[in-house]
C-alpha positions as CSV (number, residue, x, y, z in Angstrom):
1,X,-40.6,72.4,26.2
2,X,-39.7,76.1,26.7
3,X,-36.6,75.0,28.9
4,X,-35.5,72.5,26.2
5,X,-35.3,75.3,24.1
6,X,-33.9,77.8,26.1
7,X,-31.1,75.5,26.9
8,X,-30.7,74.4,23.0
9,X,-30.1,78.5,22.2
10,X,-28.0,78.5,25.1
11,X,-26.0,75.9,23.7
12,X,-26.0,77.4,20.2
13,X,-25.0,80.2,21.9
14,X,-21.4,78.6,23.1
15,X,-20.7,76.9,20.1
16,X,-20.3,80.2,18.3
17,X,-18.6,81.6,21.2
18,X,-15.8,78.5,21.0
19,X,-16.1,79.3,16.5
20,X,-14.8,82.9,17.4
21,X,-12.2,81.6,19.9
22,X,-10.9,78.8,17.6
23,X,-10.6,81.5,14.7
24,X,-8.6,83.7,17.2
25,X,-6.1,81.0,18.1
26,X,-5.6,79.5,15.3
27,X,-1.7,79.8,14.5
28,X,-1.6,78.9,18.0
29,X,-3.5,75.8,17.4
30,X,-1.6,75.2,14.3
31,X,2.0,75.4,16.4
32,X,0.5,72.5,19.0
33,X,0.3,70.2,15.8
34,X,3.4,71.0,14.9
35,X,5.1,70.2,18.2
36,X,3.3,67.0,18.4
37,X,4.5,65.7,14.9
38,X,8.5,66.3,15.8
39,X,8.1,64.6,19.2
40,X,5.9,61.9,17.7
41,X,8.9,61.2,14.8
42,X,11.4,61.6,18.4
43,X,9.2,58.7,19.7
44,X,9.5,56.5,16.5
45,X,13.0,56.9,16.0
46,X,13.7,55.7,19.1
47,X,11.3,52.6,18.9
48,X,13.7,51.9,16.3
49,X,16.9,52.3,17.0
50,X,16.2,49.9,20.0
51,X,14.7,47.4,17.9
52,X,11.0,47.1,19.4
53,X,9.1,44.0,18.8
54,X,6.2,41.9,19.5
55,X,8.0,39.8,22.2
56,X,9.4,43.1,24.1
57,X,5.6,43.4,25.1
58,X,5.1,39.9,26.9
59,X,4.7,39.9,30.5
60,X,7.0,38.4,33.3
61,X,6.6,37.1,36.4
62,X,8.1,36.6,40.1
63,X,11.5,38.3,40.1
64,X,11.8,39.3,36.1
65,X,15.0,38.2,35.8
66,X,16.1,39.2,32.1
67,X,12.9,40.9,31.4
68,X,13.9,41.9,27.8
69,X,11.0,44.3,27.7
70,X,11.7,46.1,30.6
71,X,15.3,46.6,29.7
72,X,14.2,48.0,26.8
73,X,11.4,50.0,28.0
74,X,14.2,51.7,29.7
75,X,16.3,52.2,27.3
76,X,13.5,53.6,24.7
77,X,12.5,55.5,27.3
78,X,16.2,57.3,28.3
79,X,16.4,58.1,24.6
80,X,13.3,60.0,24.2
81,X,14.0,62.2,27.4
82,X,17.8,62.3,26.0
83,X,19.1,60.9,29.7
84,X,21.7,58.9,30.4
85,X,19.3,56.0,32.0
86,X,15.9,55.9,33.1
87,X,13.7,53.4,35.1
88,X,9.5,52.8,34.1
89,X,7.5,50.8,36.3
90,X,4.0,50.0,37.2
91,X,5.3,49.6,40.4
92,X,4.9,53.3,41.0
93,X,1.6,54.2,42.3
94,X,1.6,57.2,41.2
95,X,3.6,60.8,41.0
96,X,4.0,61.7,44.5
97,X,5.3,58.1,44.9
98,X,7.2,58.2,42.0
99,X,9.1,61.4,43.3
100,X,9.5,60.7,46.8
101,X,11.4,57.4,45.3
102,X,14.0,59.4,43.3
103,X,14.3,62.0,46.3
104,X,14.7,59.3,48.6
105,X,17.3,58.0,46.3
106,X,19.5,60.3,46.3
107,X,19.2,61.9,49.4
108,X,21.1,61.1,52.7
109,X,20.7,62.0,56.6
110,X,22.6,65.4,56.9
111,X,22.0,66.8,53.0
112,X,19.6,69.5,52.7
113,X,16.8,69.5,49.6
114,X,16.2,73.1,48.3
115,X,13.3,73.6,46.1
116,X,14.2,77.6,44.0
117,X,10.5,77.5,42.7
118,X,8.9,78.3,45.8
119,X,6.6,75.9,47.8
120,X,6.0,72.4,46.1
121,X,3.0,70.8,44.9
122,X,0.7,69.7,48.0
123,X,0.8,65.8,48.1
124,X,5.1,66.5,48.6
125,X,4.6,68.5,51.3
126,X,4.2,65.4,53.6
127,X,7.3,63.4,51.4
128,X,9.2,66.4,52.6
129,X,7.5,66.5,56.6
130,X,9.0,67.7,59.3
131,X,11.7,66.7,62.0
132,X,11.2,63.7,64.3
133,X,7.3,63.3,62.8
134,X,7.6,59.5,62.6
135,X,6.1,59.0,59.2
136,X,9.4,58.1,57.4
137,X,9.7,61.8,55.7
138,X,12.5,62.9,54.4
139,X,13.3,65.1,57.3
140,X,12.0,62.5,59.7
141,X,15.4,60.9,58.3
142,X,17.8,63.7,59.0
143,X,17.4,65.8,55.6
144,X,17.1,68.9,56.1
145,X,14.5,71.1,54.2
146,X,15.0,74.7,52.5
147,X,12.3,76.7,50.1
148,X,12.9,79.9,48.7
149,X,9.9,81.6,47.8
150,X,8.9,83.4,43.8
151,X,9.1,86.8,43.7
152,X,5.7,88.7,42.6
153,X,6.0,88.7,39.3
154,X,6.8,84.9,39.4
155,X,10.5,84.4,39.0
156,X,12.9,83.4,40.7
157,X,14.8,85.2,43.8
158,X,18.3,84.6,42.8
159,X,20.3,86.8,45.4
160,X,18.3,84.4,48.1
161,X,18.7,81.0,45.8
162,X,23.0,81.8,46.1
163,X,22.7,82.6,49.6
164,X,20.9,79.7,50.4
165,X,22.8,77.2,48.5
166,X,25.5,75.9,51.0
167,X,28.0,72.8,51.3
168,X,25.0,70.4,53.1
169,X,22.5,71.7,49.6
170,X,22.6,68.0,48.1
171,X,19.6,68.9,45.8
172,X,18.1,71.4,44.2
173,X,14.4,71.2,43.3
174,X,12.3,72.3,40.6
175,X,8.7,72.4,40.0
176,X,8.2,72.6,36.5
177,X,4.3,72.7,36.5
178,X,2.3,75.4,38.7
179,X,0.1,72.9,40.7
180,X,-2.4,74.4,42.8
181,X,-0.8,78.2,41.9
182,X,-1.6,81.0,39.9
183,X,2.3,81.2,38.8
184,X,3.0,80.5,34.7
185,X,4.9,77.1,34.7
186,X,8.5,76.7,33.5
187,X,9.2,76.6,30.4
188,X,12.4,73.8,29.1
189,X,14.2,76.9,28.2
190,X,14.3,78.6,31.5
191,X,14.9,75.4,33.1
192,X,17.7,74.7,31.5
193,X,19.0,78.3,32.5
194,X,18.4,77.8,36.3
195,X,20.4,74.6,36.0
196,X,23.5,76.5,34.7
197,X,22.9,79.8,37.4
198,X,22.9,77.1,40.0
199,X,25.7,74.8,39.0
200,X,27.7,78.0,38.5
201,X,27.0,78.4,42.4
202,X,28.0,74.6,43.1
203,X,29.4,72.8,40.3
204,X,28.2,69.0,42.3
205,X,25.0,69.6,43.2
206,X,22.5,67.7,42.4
207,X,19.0,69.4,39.9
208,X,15.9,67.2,39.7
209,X,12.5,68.6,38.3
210,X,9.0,67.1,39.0
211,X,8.1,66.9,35.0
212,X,4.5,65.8,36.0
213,X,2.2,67.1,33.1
214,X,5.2,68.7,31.2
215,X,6.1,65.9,28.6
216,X,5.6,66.5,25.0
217,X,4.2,70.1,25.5
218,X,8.2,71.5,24.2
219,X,10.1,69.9,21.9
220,X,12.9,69.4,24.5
221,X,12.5,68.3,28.3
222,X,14.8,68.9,31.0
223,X,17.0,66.1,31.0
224,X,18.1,67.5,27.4
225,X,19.1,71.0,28.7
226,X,21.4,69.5,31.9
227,X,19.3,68.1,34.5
228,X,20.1,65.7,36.7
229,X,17.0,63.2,37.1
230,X,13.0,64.2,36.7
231,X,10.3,62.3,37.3
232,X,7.1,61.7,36.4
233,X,3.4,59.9,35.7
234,X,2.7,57.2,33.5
235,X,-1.0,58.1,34.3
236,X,-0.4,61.7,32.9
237,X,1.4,62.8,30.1
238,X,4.1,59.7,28.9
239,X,1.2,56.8,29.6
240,X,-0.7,58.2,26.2
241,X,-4.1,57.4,27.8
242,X,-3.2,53.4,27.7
243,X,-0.8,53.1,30.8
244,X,-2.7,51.5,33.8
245,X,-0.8,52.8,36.2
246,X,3.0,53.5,36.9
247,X,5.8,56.2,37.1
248,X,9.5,56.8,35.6
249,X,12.2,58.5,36.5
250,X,15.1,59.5,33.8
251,X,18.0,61.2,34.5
252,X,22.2,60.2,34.5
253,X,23.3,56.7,35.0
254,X,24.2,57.6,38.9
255,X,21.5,59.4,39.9
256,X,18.6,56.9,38.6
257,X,20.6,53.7,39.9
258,X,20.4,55.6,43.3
259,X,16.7,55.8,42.4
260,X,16.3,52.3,41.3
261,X,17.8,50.9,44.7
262,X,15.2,53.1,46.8
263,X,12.4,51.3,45.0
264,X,13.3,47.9,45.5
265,X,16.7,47.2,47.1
266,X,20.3,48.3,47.3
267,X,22.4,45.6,45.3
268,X,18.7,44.7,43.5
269,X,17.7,48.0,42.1
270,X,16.5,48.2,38.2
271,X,17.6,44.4,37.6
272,X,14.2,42.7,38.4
273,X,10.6,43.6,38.8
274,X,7.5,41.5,37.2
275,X,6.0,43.5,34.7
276,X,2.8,41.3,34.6
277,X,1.5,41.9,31.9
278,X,1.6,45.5,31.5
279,X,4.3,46.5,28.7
280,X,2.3,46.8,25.9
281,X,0.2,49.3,27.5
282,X,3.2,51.3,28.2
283,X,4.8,51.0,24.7
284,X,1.8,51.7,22.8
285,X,0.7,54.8,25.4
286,X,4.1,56.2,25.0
287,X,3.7,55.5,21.5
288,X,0.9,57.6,21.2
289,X,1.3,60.2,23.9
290,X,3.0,62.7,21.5
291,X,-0.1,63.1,19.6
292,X,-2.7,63.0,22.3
293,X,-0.9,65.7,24.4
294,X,-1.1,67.8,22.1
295,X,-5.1,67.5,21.3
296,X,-4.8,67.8,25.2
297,X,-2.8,71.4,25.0
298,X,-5.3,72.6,22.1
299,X,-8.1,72.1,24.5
300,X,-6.4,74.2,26.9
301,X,-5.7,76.8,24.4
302,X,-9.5,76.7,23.5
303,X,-10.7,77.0,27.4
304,X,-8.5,79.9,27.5
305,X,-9.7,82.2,24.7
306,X,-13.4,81.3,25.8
307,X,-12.8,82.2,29.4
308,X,-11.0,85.5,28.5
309,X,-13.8,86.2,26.0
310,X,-16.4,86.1,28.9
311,X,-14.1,87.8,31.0
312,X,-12.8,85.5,33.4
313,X,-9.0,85.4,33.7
314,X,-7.1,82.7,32.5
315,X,-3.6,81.5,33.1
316,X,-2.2,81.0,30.7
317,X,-3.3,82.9,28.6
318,X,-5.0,81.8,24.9
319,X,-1.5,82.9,23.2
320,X,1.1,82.6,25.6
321,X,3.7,79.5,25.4
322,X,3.0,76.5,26.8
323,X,5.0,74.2,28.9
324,X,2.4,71.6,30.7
325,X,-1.5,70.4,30.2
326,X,-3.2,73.0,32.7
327,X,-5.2,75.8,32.5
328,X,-6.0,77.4,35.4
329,X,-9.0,80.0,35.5
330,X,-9.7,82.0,38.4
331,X,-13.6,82.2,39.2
332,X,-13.5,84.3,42.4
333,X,-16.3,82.4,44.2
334,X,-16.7,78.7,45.2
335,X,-20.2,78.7,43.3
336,X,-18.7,78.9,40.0
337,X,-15.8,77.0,40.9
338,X,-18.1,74.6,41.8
339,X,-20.4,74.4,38.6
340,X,-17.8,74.7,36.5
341,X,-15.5,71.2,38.0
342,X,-19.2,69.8,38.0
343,X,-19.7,70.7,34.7
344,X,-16.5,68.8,33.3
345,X,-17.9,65.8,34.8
346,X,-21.4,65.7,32.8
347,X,-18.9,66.1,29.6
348,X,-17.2,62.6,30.5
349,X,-17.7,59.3,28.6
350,X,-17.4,57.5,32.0
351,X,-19.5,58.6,35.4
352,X,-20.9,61.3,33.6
353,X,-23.7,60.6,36.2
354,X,-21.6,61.2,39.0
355,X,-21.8,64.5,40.9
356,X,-18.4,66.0,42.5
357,X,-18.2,67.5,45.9
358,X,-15.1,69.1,47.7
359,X,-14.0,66.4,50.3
360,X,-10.8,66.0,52.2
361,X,-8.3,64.3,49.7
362,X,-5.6,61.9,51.2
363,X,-2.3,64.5,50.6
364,X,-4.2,67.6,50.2
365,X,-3.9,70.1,53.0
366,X,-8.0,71.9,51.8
367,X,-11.1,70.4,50.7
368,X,-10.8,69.2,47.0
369,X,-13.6,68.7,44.5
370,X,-12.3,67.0,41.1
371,X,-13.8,65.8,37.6
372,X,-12.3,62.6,36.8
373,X,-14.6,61.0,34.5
374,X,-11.8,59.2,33.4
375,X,-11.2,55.5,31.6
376,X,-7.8,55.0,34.4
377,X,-8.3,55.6,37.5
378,X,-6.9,59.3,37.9
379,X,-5.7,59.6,34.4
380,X,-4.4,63.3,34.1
381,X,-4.1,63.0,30.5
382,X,-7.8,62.6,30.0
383,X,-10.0,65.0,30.6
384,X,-10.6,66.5,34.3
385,X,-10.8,69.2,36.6
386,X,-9.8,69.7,39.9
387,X,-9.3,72.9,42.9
388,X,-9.0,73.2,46.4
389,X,-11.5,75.0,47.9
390,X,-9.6,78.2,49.2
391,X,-9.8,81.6,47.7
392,X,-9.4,82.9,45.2
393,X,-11.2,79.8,43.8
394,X,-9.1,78.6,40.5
395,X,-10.1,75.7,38.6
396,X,-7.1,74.0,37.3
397,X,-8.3,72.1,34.4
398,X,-6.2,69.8,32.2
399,X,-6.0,66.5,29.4
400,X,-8.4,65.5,26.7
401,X,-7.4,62.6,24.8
402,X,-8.8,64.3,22.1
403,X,-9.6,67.8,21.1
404,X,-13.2,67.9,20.4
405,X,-13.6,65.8,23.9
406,X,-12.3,68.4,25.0
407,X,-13.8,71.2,23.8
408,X,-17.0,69.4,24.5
409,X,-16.1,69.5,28.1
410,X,-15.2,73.2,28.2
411,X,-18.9,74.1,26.3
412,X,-20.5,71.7,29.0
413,X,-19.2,73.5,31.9
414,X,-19.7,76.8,30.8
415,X,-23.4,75.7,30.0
416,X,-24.3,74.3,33.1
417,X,-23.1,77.3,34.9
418,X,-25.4,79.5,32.0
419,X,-28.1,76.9,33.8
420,X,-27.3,77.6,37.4
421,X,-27.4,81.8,36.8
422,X,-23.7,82.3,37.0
423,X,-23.0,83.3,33.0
């Protein structure tokens, strides 16, 4: 009885803790609604002016010849992003494949990809590989493979980007999210700058950006400020929490035909695919994914001021801009790490049972423990956690279909750690 009631104050304790931290970001909280209700009204409009109906969401089969859905699913989809074309299928299983595909696409034996943002997220690193490994990489094909590291402070090294941009540089990548860093992620803005500093250096090269949990978090993405093709989840940002399972990659006309061919085959390409049964899931999550990104981003916003406030770092921090879903919190020592990951799990609606440990992850080059007390499989856009174990242990925590699930999440993992003597 005296535990119960130690951990009830405990609790009481928190929620008072989160009432300062909401009154502190308020305005910021305030600005995430606002960014939600323009691209929600972008979302709409372009429902419309494509002429979405009931009989756009029926399934087809075998090839999908004239799959009016699809086709349309396409087209809403290239309007939103402000591309010139854009391909969404469940076909994609899931980012990394999603990626690899438009890489693949556009890439030939002799080009050279050259990702400015330093090194990519882990699962690319074996899409990229190395020469002559036999696993079909990219440079198991003949393409050759550059990185220039950030600088300290996180920017970009531009006197190395122009001297390493030469006539075989086919492609220059962009991560737009900081994955498994402690860098800030790019904003749209700054994006859209490195495209015109590195098209000044060579007009026909080619910029994609891995938008994975950027969507909706600006009221602009990077195909609006003059890149090339991105790609991206359905099960993260753009699949609204509804999406089963799927990719899409946007971008001009060229580049996602090129795309389109690598996923099926050349002379085939965006043409057929059975969506079986899956569109209305799509439309309806893209439908609401405006909306529940943003509850997503004020979750973030709230783990941020409550970290800071019991002095953990945070980044980013409570009231600097935001450009993706994640919040990454440095803990300093694999036992709060640990409690805290474990902690987001007891907060979920599914599996809250279920007790994460680190274990080796197919694509992961450390031990990974991850929350994913998720309705789909994976789903980035709900709620979850995830690190690799390697110093200096940072939780990178992200989604929340809605904000008080989230919050509710944040207060569970900070009280289970109060319960294991680590707050």
């Amino acid at each position: 009885m005296i535990r119960q009631q130690e951990q009830q104050a405990a609790w009481e304790k928190l929620e008072k803790l989160a009432a300062e931290a909401e009154r502190l970001a308020d305005e910021q909280l305030r600005h995430r609604d606002y960014i939600a209700e323009r691209n929600q009204w972008k979302v709409i409009r372009a429902f419309q002016k494509h002429q979405v109906s009931d009989f756009h969401f029926a399934g087809s089969t075998g090839y999908g010849y004239n799959d009016r859905g699809r086709e349309v699913l396409d087209e809403v989809y290239a309007d939103v992003f402000g591309a010139e074309a854009a391909l969404v299928r469940p076909h994609f299983v899931s980012g990394t494949h999603t990626i690899g595909t438009a890489l693949f696409g556009v890439l030939r034996p002799g080009d050279e990809l050259l990702y400015i943002t330093g090194k990519p997220y882990d699962t690319l690193h074996k899409v990229i590989g190395k020469p002559g490994d036999g696993k079909g990489s990219l440079q198991d094909w003949g393409v050759g493979y550059n990185e220039v590291p950030l600088l300290e402070d996180g920017g970009l090294d531009w006197e190395r980007i122009e001297a390493s941009i030469h006539e075989r540089t086919k492609v220059v990548g962009i991560q737009r999210s900081r994955g498994y860093s402690w860098r800030s992620s790019f904003t749209v803005g700054q994006i859209g700058e490195m495209v015109r500093k590195v098209k000044a250096i060579k007009p026909d090269v080619l910029v994609f950006v891995d938008n994975c949990y950027g969507e909706f978090t600006e009221l602009l993405e990077p195909t609006e400020v003059g890149v090339d093709l991105m790609a991206g989840s359905l099960i993260k940002n753009p699949g609204g929490g509804l999406a089963e399972t799927g990719g899409y990659i946007a971008g001009t006309a060229k580049a996602v035909e090129a795309a389109a061919y690598r996923l099926t085959a050349p002379g085939i390409g965006g043409e057929v695919g059975a969506m079986l049964g899956t569109l209305r899931s799509i439309y309806q999550g893209l439908f609401l994914a405006p909306h529940l990104v943003g509850q997503a981003v004020k979750g973030s916003i709230l783990a941020a001021a409550l970290f800071e406030k019991l002095g953990f770092e945070t980044n980013p921090r409570w009231d600097a801009p935001r450009t993706d879903l994640i919040q990454a919190v440095r803990f300093g020592s694999p036992e709060h790490l640990v409690a805290f990951v474990q902690g987001i799990q007891q907060a979920a609606a599914v599996d809250a049972h279920v007790v994460p440990e680190p274990w080796d992850m197919p694509g992961y080059e450390h031990p990974v423990i991850m929350a994913a007390g998720t309705f789909i499989q994976g789903g980035s856009l709900e709620l979850s956690a995830d690190a690799p174990i390697r110093e200096p242990y940072i939780a990178y925590m992200q989604g929340g279909l809605t904000y008080a699930h989230a919050k509710y999440g944040v207060l569970t993992a900070l009280h289970k750690m109060v319960g294991s003597g680590l707050l």
